[in-house]
VMD Tcl script that builds the backbone (N, CA, C; Angstrom):
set m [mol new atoms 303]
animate dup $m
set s [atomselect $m all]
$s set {name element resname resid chain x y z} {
  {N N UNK 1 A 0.832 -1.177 0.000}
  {CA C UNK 1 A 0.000 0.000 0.000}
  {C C UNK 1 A 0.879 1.243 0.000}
  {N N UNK 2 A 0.330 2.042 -0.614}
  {CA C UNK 2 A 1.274 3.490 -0.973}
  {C C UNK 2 A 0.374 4.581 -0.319}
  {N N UNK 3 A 1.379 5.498 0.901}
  {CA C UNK 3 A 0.362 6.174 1.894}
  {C C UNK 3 A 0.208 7.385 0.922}
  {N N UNK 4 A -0.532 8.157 1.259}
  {CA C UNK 4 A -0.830 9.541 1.012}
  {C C UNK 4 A -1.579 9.927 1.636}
  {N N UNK 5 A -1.855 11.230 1.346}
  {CA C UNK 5 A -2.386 12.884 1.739}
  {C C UNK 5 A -3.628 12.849 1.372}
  {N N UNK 6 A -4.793 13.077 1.812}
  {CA C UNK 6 A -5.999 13.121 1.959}
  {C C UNK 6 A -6.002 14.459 2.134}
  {N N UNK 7 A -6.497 15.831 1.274}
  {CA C UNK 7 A -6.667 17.686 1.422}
  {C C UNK 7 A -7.490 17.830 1.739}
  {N N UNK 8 A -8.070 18.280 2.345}
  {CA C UNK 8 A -9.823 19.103 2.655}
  {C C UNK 8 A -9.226 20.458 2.860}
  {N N UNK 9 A -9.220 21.879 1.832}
  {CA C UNK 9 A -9.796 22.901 2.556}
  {C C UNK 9 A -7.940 23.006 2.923}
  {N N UNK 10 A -7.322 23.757 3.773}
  {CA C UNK 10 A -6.218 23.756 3.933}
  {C C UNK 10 A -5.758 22.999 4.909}
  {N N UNK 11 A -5.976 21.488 4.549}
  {CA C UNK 11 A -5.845 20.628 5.970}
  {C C UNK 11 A -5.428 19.688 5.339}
  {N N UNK 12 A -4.473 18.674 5.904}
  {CA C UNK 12 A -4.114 17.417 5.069}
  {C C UNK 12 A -4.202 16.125 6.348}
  {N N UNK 13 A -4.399 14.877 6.041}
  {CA C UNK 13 A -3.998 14.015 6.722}
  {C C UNK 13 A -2.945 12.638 6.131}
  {N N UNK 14 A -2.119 12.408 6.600}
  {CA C UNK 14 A -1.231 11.727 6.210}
  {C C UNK 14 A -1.669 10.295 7.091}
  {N N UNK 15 A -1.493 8.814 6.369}
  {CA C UNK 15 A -1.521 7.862 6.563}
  {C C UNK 15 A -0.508 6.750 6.142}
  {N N UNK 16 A 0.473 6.303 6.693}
  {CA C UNK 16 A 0.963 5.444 6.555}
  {C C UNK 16 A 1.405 4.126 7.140}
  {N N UNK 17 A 1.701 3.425 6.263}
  {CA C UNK 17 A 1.698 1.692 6.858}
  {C C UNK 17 A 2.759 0.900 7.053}
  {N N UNK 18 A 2.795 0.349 7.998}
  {CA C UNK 18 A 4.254 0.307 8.451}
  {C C UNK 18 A 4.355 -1.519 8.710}
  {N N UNK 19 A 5.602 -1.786 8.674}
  {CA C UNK 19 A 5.627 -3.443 8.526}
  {C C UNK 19 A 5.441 -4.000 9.788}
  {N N UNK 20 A 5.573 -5.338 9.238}
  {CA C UNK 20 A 4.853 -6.154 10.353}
  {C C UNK 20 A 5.914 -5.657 11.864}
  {N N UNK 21 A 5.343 -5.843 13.013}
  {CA C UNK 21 A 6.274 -5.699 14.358}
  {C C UNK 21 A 7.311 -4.826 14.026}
  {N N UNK 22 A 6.877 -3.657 13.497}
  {CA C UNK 22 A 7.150 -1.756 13.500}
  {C C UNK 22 A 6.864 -0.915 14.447}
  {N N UNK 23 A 8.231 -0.886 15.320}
  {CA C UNK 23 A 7.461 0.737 15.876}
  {C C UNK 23 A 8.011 1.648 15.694}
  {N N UNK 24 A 7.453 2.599 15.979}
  {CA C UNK 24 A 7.757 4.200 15.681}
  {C C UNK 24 A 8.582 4.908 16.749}
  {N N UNK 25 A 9.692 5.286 16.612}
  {CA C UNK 25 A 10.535 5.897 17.826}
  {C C UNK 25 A 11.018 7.017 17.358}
  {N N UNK 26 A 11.104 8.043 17.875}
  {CA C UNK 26 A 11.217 9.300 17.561}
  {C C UNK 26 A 12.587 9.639 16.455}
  {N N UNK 27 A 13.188 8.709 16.098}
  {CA C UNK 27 A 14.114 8.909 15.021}
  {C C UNK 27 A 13.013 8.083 13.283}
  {N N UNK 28 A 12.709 6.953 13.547}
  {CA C UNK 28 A 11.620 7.116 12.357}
  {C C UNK 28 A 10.651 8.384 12.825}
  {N N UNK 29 A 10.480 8.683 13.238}
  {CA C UNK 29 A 8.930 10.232 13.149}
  {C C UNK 29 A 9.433 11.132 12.723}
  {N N UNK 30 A 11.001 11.502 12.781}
  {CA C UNK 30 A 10.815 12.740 12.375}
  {C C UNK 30 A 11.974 12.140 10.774}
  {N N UNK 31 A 12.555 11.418 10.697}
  {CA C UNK 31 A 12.537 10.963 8.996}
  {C C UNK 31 A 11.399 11.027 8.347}
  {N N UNK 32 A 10.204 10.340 8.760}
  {CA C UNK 32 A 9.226 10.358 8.378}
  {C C UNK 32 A 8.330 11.845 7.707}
  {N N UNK 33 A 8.620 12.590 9.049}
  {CA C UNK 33 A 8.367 14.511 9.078}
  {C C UNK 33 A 8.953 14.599 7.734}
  {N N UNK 34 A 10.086 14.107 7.789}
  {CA C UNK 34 A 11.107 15.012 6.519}
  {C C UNK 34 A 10.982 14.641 5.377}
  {N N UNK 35 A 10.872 13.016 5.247}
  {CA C UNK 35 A 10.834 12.288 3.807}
  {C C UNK 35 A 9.628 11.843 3.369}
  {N N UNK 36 A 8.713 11.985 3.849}
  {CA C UNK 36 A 6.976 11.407 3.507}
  {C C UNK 36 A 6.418 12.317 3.669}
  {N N UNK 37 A 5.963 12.979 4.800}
  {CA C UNK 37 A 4.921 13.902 4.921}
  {C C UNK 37 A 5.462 15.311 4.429}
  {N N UNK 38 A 6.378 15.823 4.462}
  {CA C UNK 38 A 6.842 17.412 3.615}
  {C C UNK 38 A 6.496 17.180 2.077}
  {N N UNK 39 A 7.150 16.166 1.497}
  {CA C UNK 39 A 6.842 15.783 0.011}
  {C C UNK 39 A 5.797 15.582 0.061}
  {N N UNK 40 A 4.783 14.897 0.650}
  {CA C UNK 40 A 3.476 14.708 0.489}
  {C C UNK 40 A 2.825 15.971 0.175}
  {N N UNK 41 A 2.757 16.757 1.594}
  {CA C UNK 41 A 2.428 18.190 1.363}
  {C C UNK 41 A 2.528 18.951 0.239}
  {N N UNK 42 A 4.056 18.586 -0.035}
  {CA C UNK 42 A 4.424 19.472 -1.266}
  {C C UNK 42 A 3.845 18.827 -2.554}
  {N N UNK 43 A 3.400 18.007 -2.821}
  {CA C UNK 43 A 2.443 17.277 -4.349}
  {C C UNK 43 A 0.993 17.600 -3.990}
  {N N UNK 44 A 0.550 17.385 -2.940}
  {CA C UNK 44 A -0.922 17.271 -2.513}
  {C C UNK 44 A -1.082 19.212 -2.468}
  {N N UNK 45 A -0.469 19.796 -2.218}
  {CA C UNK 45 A -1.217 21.467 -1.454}
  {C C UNK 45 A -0.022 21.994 -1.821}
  {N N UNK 46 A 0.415 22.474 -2.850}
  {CA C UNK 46 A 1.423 23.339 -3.483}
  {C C UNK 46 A 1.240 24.851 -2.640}
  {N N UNK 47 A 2.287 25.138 -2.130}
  {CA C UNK 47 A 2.328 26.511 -1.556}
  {C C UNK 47 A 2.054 26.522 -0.508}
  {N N UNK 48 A 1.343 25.283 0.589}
  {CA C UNK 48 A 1.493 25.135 1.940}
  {C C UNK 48 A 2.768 25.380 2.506}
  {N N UNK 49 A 3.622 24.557 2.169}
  {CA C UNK 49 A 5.036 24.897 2.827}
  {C C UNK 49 A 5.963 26.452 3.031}
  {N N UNK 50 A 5.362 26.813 2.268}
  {CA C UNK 50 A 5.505 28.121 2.010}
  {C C UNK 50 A 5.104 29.038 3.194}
  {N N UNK 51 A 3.853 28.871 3.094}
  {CA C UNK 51 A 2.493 30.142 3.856}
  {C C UNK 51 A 2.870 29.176 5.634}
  {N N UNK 52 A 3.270 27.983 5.624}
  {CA C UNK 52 A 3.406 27.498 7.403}
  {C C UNK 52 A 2.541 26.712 7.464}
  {N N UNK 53 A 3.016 25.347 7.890}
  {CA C UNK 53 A 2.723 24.406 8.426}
  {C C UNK 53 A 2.198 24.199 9.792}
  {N N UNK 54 A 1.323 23.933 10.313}
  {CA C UNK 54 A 0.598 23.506 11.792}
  {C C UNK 54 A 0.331 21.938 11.900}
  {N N UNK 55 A 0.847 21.427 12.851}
  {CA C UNK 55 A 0.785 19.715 12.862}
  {C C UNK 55 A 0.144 19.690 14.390}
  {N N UNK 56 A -0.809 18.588 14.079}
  {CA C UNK 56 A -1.341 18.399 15.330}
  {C C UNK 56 A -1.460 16.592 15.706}
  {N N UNK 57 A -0.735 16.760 16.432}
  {CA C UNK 57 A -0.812 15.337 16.638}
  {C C UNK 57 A -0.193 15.241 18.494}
  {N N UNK 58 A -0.477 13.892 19.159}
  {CA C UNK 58 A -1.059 13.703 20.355}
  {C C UNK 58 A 0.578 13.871 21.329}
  {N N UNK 59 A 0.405 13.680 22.299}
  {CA C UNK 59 A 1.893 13.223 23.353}
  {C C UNK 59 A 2.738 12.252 23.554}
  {N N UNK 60 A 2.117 11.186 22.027}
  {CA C UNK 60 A 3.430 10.222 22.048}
  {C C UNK 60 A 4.347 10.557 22.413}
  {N N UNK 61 A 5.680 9.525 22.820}
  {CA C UNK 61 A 7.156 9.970 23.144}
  {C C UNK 61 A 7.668 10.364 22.134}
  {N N UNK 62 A 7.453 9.338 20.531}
  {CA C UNK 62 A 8.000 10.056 19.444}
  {C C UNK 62 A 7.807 11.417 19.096}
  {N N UNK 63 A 6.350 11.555 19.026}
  {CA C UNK 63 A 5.861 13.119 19.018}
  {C C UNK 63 A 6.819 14.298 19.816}
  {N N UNK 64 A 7.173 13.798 21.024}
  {CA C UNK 64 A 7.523 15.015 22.200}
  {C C UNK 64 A 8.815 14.456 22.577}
  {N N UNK 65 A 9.715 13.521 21.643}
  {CA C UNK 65 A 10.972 13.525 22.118}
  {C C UNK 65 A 12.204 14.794 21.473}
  {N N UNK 66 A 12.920 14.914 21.972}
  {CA C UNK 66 A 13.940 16.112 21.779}
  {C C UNK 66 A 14.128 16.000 20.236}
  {N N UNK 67 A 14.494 14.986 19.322}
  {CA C UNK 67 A 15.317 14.872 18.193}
  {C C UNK 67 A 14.158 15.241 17.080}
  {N N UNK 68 A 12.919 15.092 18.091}
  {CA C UNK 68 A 11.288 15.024 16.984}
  {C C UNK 68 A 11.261 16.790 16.890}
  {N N UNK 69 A 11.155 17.664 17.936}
  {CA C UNK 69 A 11.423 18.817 18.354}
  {C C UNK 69 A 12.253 19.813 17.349}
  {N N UNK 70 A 13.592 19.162 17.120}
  {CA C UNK 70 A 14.192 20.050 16.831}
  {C C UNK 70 A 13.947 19.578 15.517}
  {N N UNK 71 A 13.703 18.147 14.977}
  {CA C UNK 71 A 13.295 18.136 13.355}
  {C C UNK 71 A 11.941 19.578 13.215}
  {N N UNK 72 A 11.454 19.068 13.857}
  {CA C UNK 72 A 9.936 20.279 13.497}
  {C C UNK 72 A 10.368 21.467 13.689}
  {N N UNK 73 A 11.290 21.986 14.508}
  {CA C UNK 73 A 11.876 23.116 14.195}
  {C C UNK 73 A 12.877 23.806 13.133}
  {N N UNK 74 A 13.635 22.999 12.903}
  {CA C UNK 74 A 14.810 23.005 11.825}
  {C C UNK 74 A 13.449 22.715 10.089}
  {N N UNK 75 A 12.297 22.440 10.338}
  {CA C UNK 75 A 10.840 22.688 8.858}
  {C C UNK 75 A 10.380 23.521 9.131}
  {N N UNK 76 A 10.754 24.099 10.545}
  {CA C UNK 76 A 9.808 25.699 10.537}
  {C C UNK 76 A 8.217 25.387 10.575}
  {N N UNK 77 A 8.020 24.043 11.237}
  {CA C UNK 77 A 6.832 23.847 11.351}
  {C C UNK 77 A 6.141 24.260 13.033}
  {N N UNK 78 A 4.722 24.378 13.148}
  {CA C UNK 78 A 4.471 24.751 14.102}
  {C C UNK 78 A 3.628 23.507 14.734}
  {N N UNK 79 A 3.505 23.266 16.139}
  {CA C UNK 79 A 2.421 22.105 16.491}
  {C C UNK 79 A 1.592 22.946 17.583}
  {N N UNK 80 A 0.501 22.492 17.442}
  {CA C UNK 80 A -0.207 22.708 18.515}
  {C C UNK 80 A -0.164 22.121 19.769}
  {N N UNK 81 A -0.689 22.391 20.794}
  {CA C UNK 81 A -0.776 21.992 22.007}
  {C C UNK 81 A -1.904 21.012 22.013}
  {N N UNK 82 A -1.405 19.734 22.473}
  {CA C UNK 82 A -2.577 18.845 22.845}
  {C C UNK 82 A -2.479 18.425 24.705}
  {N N UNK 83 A -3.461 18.848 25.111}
  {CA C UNK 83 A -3.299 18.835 26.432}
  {C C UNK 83 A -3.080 17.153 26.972}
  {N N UNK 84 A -2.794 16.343 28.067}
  {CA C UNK 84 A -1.963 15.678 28.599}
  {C C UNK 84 A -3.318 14.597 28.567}
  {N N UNK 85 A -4.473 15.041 29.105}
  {CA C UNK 85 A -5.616 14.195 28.782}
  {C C UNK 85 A -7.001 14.928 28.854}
  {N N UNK 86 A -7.715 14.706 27.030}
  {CA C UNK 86 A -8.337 15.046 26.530}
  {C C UNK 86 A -9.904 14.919 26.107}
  {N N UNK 87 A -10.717 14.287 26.895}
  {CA C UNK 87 A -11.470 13.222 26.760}
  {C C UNK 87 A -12.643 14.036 25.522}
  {N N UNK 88 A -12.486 15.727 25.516}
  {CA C UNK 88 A -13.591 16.303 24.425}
  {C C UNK 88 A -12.844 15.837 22.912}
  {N N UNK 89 A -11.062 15.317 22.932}
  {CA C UNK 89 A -10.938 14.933 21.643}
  {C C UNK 89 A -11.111 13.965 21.861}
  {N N UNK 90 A -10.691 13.095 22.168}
  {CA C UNK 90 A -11.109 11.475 22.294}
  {C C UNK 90 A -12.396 10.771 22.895}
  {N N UNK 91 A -13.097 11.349 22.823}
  {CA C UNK 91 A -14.551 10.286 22.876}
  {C C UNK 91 A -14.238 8.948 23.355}
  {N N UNK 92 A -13.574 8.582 22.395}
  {CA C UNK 92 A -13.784 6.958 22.366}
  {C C UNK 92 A -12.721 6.543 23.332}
  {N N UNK 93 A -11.234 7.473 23.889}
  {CA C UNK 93 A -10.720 7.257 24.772}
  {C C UNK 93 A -11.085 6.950 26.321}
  {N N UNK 94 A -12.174 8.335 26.485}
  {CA C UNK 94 A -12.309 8.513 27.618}
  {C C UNK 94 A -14.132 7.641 27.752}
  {N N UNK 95 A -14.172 7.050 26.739}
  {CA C UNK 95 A -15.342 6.162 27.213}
  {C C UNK 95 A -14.216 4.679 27.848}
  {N N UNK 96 A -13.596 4.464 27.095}
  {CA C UNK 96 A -12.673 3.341 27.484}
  {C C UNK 96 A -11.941 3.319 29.010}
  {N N UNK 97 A -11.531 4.417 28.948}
  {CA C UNK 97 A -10.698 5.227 30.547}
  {C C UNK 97 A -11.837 4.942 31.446}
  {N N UNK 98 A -13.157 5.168 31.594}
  {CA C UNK 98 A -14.285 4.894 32.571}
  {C C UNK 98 A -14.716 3.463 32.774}
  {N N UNK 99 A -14.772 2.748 31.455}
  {CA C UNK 99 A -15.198 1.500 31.496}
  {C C UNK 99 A -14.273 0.807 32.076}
  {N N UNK 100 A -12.654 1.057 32.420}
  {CA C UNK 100 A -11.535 0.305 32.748}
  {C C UNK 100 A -11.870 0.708 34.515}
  {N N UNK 101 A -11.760 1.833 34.529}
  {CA C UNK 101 A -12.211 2.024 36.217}
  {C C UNK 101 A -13.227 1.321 36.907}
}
mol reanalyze $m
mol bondsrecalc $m
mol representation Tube
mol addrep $m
């Protein structure tokens, strides 16, 4: 399967698939930042990269480790703040979080 960029409007979502017993550690995430999702951007929404990037994605360790940080800084990209626990974004989290209690 070959991931791509899904546009709505000035918004993109990136999906990709990763091999069997893959994980993601903050040195693949931000290769990933650099070699999949920027090019993506850049075929899918010409001139995004340009006008500034906003990434929103959760408090993984990859997400919020130092080397992920300074990749997203060194693209001049910006992230939003996702607070520590969220249950108005995650619905389906914080139904799970209650049912476990």
């Amino acid at each position: 399967m070959n991931p791509d960029v899904d546009v709505q409007w000035k918004f993109f979502f990136y999906c990709d698939f990763l091999e069997d017993q893959r994980t993601i550690n903050s040195q693949y995430y931000s290769e990933m930042l650099e070699h999949k999702v920027r090019p993506a951007i850049r075929r899918k929404r010409r001139g995004l990269l340009s006008k500034g990037v906003i990434l929103q994605h959760d408090n993984a360790h990859p997400h919020t480790a130092q080397l992920t940080r300074d990749k997203l800084q060194e693209l001049g990209w910006e992230v939003l703040p996702h607070p520590a626990y969220s249950p108005d974004l995650a619905p389906s989290d914080f139904y799970r979080a209650e049912y476990i209690r």
